[in-house]
mmCIF file as gemmi writes it, N, C-alpha and C atoms, coordinates in Angstrom:
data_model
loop_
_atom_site.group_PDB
_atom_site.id
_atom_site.type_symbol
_atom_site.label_atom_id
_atom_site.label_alt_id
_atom_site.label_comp_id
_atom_site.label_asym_id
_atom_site.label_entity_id
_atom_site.label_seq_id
_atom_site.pdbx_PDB_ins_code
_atom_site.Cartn_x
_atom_site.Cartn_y
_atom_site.Cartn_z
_atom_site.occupancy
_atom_site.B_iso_or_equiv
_atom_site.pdbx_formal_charge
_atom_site.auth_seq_id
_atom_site.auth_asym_id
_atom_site.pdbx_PDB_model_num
ATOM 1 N N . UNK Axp A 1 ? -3.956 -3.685 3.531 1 0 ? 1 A 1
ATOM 2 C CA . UNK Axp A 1 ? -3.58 -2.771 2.466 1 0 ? 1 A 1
ATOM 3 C C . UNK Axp A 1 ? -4.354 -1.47 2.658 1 0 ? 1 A 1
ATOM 4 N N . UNK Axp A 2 ? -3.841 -0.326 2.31 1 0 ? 2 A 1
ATOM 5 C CA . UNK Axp A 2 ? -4.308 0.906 2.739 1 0 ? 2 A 1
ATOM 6 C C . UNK Axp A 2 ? -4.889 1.478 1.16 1 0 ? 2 A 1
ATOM 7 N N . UNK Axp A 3 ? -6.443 1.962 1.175 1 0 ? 3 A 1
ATOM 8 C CA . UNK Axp A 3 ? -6.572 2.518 0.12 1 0 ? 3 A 1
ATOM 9 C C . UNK Axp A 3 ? -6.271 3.96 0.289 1 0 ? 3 A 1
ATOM 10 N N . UNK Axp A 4 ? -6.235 5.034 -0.951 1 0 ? 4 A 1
ATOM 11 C CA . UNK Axp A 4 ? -5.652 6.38 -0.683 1 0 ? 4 A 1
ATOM 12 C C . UNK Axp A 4 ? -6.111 6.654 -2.304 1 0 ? 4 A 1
ATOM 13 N N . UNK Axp A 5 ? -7.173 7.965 -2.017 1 0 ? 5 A 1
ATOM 14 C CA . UNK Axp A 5 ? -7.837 8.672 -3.389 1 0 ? 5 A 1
ATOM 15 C C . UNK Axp A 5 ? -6.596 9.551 -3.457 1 0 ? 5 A 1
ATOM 16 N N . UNK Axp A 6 ? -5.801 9.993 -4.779 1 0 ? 6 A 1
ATOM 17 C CA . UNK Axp A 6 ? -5.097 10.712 -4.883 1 0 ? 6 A 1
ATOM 18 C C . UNK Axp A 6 ? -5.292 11.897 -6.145 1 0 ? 6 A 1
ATOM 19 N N . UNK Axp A 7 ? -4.577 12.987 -6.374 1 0 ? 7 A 1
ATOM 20 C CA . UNK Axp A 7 ? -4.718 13.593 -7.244 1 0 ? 7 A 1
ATOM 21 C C . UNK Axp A 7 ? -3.407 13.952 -8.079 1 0 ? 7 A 1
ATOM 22 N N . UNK Axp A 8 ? -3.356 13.314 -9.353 1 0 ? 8 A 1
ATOM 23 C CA . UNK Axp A 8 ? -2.026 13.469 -9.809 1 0 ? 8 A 1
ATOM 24 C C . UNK Axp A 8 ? -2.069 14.583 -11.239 1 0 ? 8 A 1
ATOM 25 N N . UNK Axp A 9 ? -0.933 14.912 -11.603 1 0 ? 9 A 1
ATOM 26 C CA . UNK Axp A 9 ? -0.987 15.876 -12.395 1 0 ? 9 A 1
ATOM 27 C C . UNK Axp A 9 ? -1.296 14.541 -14.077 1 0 ? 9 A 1
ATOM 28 N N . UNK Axp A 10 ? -1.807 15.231 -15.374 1 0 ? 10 A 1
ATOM 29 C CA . UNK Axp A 10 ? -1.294 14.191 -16.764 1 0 ? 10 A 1
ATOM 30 C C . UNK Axp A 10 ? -0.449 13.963 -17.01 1 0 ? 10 A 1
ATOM 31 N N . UNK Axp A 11 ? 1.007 14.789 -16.276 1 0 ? 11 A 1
ATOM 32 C CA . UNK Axp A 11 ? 2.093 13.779 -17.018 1 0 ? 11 A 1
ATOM 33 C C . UNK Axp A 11 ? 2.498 12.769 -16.121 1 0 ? 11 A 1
ATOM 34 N N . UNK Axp A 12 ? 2.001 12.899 -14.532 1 0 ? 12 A 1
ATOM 35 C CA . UNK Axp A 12 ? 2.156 12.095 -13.782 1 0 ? 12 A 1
ATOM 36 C C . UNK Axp A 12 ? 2.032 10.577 -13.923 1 0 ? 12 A 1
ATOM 37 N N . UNK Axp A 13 ? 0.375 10.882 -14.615 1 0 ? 13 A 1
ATOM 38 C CA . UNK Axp A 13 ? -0.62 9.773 -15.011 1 0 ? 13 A 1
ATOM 39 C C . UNK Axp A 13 ? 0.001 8.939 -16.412 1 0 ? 13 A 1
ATOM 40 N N . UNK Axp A 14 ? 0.517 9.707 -17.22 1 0 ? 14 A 1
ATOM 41 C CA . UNK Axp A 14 ? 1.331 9.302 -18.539 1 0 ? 14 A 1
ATOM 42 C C . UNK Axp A 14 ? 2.396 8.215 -17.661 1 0 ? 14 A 1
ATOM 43 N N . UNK Axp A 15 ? 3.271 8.732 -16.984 1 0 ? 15 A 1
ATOM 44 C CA . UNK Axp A 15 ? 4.74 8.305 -16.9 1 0 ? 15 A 1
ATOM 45 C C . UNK Axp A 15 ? 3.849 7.122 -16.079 1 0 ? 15 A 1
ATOM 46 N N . UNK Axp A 16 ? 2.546 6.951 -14.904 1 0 ? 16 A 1
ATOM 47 C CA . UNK Axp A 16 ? 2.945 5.631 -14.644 1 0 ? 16 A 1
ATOM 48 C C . UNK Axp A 16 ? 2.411 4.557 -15.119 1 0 ? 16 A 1
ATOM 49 N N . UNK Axp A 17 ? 0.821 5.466 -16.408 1 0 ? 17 A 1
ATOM 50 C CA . UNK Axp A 17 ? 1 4.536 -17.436 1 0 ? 17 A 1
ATOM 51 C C . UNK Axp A 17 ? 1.964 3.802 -18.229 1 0 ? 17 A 1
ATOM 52 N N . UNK Axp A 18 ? 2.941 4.099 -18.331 1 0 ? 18 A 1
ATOM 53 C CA . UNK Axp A 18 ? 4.626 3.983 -19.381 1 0 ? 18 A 1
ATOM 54 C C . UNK Axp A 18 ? 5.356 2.646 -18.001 1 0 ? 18 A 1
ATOM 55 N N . UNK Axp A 19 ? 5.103 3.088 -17.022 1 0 ? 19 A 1
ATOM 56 C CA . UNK Axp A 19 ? 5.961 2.378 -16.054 1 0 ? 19 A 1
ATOM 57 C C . UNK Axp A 19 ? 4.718 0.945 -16.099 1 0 ? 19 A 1
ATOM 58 N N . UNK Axp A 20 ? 3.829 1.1 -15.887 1 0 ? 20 A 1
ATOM 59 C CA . UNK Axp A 20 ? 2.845 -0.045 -16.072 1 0 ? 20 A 1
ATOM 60 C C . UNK Axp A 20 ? 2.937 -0.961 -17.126 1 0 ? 20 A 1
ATOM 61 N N . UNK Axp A 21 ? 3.436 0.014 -18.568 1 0 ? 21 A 1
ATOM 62 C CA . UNK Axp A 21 ? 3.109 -1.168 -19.71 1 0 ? 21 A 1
ATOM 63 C C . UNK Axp A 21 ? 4.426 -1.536 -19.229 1 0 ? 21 A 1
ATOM 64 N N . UNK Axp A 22 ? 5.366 -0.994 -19.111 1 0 ? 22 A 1
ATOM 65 C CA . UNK Axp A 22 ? 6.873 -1.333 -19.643 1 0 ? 22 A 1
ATOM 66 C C . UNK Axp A 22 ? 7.547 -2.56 -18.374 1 0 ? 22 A 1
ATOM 67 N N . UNK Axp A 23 ? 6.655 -2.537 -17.64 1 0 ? 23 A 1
ATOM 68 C CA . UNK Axp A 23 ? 7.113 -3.386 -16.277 1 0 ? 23 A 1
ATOM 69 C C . UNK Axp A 23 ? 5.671 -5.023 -16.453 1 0 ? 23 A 1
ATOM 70 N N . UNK Axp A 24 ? 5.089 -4.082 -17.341 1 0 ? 24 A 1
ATOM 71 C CA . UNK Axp A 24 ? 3.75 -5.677 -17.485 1 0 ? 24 A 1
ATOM 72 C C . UNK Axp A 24 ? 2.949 -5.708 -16.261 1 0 ? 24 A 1
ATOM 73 N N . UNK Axp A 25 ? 2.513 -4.411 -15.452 1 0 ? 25 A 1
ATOM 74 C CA . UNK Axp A 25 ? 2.183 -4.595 -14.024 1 0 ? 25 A 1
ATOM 75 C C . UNK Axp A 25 ? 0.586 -4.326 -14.6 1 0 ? 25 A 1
ATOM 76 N N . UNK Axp A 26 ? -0.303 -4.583 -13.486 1 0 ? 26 A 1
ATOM 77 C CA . UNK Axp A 26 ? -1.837 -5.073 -13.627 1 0 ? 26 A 1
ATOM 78 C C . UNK Axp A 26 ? -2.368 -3.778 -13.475 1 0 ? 26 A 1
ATOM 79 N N . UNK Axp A 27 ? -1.891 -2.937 -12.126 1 0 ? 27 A 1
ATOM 80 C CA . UNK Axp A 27 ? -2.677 -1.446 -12.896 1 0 ? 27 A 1
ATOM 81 C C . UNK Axp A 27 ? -1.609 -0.343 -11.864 1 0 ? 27 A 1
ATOM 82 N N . UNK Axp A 28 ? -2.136 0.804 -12.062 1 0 ? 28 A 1
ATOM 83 C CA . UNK Axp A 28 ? -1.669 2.217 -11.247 1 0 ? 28 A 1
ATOM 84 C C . UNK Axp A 28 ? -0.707 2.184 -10.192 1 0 ? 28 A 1
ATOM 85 N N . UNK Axp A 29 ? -1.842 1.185 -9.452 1 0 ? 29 A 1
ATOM 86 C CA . UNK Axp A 29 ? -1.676 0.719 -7.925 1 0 ? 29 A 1
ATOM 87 C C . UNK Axp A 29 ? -0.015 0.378 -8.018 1 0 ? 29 A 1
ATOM 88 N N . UNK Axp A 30 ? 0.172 -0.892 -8.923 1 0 ? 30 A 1
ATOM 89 C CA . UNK Axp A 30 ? 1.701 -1.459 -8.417 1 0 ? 30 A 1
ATOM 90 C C . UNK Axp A 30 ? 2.396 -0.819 -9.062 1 0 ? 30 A 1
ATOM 91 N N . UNK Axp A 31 ? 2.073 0.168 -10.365 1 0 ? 31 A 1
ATOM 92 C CA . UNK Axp A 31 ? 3.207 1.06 -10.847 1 0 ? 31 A 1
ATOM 93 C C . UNK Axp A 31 ? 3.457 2.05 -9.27 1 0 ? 31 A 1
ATOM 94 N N . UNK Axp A 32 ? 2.85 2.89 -8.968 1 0 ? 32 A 1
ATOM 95 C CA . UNK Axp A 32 ? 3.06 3.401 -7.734 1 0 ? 32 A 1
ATOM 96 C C . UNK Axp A 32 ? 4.221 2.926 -6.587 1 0 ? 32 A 1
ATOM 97 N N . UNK Axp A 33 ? 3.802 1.604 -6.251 1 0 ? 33 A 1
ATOM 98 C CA . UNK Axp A 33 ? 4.356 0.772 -5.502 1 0 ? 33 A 1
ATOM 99 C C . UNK Axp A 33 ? 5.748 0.444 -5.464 1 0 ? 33 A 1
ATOM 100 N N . UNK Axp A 34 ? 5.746 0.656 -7.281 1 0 ? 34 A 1
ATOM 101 C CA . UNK Axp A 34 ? 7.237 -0.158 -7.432 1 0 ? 34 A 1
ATOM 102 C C . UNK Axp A 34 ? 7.74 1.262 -7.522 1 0 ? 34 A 1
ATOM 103 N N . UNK Axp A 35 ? 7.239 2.541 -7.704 1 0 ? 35 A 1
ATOM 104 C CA . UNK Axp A 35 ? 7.983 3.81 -7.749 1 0 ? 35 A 1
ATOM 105 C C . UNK Axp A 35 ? 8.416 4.104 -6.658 1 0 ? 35 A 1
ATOM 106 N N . UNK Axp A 36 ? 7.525 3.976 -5.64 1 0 ? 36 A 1
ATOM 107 C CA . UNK Axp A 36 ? 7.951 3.851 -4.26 1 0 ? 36 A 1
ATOM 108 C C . UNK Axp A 36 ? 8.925 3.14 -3.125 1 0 ? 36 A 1
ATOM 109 N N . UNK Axp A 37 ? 9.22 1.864 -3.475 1 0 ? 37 A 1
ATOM 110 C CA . UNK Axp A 37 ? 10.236 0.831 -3.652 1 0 ? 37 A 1
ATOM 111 C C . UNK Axp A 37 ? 11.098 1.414 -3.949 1 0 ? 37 A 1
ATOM 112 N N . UNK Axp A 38 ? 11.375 1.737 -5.617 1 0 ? 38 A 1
ATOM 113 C CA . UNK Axp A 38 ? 12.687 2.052 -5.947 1 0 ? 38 A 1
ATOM 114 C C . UNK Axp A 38 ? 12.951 3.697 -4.74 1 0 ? 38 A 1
ATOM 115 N N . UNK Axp A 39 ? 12.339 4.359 -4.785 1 0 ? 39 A 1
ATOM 116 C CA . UNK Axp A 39 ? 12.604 5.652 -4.029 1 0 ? 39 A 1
ATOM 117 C C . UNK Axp A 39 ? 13.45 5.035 -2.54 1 0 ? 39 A 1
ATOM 118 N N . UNK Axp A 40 ? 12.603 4.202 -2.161 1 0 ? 40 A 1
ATOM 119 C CA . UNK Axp A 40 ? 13.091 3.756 -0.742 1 0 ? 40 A 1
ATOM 120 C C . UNK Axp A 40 ? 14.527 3.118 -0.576 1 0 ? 40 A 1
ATOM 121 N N . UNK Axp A 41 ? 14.673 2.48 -1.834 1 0 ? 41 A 1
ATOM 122 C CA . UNK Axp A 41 ? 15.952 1.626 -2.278 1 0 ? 41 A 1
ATOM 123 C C . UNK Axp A 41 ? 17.074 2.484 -1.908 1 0 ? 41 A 1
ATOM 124 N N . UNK Axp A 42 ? 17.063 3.611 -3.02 1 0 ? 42 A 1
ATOM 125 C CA . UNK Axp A 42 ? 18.124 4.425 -3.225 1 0 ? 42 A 1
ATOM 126 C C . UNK Axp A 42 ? 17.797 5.967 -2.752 1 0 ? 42 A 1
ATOM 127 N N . UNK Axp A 43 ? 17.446 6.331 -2.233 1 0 ? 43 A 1
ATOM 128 C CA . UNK Axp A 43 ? 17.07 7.65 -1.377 1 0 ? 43 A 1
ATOM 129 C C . UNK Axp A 43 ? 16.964 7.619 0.01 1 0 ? 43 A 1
ATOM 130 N N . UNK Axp A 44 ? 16.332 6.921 0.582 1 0 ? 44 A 1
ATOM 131 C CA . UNK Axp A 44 ? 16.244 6.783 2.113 1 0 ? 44 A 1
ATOM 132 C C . UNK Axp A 44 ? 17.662 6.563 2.65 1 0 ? 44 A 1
ATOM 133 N N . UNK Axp A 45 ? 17.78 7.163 3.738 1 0 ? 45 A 1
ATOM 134 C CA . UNK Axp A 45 ? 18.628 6.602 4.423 1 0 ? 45 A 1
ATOM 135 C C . UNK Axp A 45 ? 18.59 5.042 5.193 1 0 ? 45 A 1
ATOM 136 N N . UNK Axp A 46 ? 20.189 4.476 4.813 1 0 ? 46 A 1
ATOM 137 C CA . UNK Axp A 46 ? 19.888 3.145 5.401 1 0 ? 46 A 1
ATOM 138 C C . UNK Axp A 46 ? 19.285 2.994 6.372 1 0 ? 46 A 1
ATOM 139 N N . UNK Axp A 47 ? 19.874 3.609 7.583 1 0 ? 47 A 1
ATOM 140 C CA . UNK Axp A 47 ? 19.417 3.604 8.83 1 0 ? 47 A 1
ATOM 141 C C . UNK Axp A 47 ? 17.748 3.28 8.723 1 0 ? 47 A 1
ATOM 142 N N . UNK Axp A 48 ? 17.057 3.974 7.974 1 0 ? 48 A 1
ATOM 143 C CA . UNK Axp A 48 ? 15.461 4.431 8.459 1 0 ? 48 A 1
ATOM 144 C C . UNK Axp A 48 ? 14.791 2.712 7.732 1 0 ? 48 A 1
ATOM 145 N N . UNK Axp A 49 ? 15.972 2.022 6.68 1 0 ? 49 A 1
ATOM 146 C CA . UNK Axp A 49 ? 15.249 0.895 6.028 1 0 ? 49 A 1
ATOM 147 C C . UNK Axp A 49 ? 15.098 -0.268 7.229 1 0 ? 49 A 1
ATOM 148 N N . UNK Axp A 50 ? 14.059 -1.017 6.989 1 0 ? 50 A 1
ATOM 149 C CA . UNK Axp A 50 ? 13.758 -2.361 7.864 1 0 ? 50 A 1
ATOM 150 C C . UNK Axp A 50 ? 15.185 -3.168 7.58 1 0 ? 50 A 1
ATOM 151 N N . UNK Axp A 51 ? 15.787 -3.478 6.583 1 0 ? 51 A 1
ATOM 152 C CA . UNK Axp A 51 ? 16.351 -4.668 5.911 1 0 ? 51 A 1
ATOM 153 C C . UNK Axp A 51 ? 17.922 -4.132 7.067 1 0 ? 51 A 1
ATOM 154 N N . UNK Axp A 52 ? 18.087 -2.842 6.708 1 0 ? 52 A 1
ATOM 155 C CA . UNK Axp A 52 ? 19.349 -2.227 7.752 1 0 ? 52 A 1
ATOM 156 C C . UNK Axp A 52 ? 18.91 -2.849 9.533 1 0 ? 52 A 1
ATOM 157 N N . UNK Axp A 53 ? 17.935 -2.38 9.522 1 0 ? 53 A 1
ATOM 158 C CA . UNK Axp A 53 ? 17.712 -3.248 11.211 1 0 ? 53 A 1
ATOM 159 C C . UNK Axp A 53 ? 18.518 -4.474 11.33 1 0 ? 53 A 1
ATOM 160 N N . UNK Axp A 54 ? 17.906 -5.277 10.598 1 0 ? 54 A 1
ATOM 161 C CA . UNK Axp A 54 ? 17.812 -6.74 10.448 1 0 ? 54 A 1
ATOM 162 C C . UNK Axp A 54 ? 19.299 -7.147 10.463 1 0 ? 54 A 1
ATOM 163 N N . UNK Axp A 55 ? 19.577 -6.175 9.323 1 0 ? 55 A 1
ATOM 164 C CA . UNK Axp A 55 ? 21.275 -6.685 8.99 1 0 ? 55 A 1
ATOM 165 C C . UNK Axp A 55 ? 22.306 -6.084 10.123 1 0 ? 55 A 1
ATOM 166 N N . UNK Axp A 56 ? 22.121 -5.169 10.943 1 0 ? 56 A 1
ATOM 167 C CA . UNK Axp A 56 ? 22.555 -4.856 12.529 1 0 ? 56 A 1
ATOM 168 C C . UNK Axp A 56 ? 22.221 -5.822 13.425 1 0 ? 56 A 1
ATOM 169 N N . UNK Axp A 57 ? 21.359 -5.982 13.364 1 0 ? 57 A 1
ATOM 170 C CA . UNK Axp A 57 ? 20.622 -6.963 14.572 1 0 ? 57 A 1
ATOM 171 C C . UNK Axp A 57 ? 21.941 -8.255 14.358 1 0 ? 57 A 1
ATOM 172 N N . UNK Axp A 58 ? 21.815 -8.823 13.152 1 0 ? 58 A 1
ATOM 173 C CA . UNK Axp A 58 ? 22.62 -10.058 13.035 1 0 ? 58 A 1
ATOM 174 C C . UNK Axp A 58 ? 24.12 -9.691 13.507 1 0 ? 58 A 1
ATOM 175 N N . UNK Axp A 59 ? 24.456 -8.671 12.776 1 0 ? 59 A 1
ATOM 176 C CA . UNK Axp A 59 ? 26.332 -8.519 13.078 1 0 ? 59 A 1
ATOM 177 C C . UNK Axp A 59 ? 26.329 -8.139 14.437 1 0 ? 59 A 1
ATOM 178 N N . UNK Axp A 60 ? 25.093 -7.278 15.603 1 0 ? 60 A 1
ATOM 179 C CA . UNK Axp A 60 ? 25.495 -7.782 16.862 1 0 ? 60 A 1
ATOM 180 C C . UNK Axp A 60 ? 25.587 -9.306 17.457 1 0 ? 60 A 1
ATOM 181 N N . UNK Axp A 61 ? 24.875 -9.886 17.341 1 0 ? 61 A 1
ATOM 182 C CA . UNK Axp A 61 ? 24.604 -11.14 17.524 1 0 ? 61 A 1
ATOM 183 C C . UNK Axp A 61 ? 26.483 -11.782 17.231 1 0 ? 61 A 1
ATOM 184 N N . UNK Axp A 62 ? 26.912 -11.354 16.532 1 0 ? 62 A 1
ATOM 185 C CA . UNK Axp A 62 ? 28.57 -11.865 16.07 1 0 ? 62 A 1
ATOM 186 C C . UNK Axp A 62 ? 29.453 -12.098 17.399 1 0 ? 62 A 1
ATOM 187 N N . UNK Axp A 63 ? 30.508 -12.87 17.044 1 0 ? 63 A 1
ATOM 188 C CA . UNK Axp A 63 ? 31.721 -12.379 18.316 1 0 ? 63 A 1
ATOM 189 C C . UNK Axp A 63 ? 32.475 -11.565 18.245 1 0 ? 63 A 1
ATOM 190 N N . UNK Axp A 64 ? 32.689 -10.598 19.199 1 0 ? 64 A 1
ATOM 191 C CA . UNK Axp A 64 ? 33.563 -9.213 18.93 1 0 ? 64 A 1
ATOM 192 C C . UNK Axp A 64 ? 34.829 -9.755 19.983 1 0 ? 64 A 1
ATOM 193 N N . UNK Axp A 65 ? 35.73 -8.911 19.861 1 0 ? 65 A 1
ATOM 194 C CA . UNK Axp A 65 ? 36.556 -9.072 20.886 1 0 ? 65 A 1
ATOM 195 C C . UNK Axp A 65 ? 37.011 -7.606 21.05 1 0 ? 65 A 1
ATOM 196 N N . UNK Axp A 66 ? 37.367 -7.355 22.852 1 0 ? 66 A 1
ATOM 197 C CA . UNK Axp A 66 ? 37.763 -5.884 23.192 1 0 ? 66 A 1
ATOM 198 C C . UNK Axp A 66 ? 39.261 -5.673 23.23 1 0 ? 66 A 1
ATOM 199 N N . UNK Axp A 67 ? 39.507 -4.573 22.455 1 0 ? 67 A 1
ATOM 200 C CA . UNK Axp A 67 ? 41.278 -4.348 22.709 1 0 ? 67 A 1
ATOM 201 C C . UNK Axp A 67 ? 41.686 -3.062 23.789 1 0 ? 67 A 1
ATOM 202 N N . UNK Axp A 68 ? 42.51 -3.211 24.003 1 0 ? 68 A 1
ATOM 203 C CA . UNK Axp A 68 ? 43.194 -2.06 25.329 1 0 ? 68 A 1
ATOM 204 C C . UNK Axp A 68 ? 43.457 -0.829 24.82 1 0 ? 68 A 1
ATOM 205 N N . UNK Axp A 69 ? 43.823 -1.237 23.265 1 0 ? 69 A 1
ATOM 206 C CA . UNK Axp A 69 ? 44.655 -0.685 22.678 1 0 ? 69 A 1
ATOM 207 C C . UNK Axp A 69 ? 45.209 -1.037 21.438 1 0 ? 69 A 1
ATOM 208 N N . UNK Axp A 70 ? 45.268 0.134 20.239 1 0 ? 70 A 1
ATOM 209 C CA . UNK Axp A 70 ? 45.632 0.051 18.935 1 0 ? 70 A 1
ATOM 210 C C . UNK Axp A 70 ? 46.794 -0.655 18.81 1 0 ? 70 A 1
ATOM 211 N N . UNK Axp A 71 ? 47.602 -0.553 19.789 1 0 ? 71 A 1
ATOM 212 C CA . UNK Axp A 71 ? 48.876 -1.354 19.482 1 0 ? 71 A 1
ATOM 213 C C . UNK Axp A 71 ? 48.376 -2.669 19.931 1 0 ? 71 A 1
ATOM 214 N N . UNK Axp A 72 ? 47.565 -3.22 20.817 1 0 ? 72 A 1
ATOM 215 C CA . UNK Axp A 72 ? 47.05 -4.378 21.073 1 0 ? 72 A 1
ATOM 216 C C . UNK Axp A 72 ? 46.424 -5.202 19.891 1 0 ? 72 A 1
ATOM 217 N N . UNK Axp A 73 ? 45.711 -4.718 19.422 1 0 ? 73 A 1
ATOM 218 C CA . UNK Axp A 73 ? 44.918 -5.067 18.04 1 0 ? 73 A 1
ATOM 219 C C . UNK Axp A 73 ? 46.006 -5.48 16.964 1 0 ? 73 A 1
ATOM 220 N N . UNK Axp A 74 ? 46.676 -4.301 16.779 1 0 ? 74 A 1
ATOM 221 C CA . UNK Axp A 74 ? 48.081 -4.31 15.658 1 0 ? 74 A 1
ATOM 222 C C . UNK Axp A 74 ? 48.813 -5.644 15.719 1 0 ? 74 A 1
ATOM 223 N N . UNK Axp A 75 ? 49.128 -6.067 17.371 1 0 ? 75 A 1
ATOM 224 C CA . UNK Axp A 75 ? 49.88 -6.851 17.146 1 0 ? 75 A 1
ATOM 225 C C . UNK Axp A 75 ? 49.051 -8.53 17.341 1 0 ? 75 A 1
ATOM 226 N N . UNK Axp A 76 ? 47.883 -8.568 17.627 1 0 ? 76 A 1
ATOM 227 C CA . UNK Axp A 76 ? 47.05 -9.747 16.566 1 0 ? 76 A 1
ATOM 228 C C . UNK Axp A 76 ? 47.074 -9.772 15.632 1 0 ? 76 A 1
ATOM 229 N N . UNK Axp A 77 ? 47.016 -8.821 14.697 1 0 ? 77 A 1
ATOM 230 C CA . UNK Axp A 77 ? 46.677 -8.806 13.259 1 0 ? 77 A 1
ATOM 231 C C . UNK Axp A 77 ? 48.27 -9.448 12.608 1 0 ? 77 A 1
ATOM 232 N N . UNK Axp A 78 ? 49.504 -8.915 13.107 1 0 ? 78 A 1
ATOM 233 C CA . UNK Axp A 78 ? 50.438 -9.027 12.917 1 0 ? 78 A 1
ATOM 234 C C . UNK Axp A 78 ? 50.893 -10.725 12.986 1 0 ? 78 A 1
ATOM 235 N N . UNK Axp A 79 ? 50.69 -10.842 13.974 1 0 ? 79 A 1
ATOM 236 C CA . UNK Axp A 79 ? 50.958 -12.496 14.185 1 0 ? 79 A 1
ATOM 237 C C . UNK Axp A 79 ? 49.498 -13.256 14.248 1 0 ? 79 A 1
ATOM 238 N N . UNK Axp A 80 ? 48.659 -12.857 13.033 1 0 ? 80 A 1
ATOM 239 C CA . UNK Axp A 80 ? 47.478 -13.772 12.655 1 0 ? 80 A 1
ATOM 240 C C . UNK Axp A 80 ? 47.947 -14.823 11.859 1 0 ? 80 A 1
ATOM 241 N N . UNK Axp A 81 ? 47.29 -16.197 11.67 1 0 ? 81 A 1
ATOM 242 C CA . UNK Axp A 81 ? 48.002 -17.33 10.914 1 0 ? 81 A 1
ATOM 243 C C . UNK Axp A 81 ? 46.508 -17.215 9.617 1 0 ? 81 A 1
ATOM 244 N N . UNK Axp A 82 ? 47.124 -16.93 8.127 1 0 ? 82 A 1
ATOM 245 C CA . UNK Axp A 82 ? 46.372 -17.053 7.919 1 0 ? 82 A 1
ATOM 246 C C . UNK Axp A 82 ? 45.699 -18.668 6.804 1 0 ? 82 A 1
């Protein structure tokens, strides 16, 4: 775990007091954490997340099959049994 002295503004310090009570978390530290989390969730690009690796890694691992051609493909799909 990495420690890190920081300097935050009071309303900074307010809001992650508010995120601390309102989440029941033990102190600063995991309000931070979980602010950071959520940022990563929905802001980052997939690409840059670990969980996106992971979930590539597997669908290569899949069976693909190669077509010649759009009309090649078309006409599997066409006479698929389903």
């Amino acid at each position: 775990m990495v420690q890190a002295m920081i300097n935050i503004t009071d309303r900074s310090n307010r809001v992650l007091n508010v995120i601390k009570a309102k989440y029941g978390l033990k102190d600063k530290s995991e309000a931070i954490e979980m602010v950071v989390s959520r940022y990563q969730t929905e802001f980052l690009e997939p690409e840059l997340r670990p969980e996106y690796i992971e979930k590539m890694k597997k669908i290569e691992k899949g069976k693909f099959h190669a077509y010649e051609s759009v009309k090649a493909l078309r006409e599997e799909l066409e006479n698929a049994k389903y």
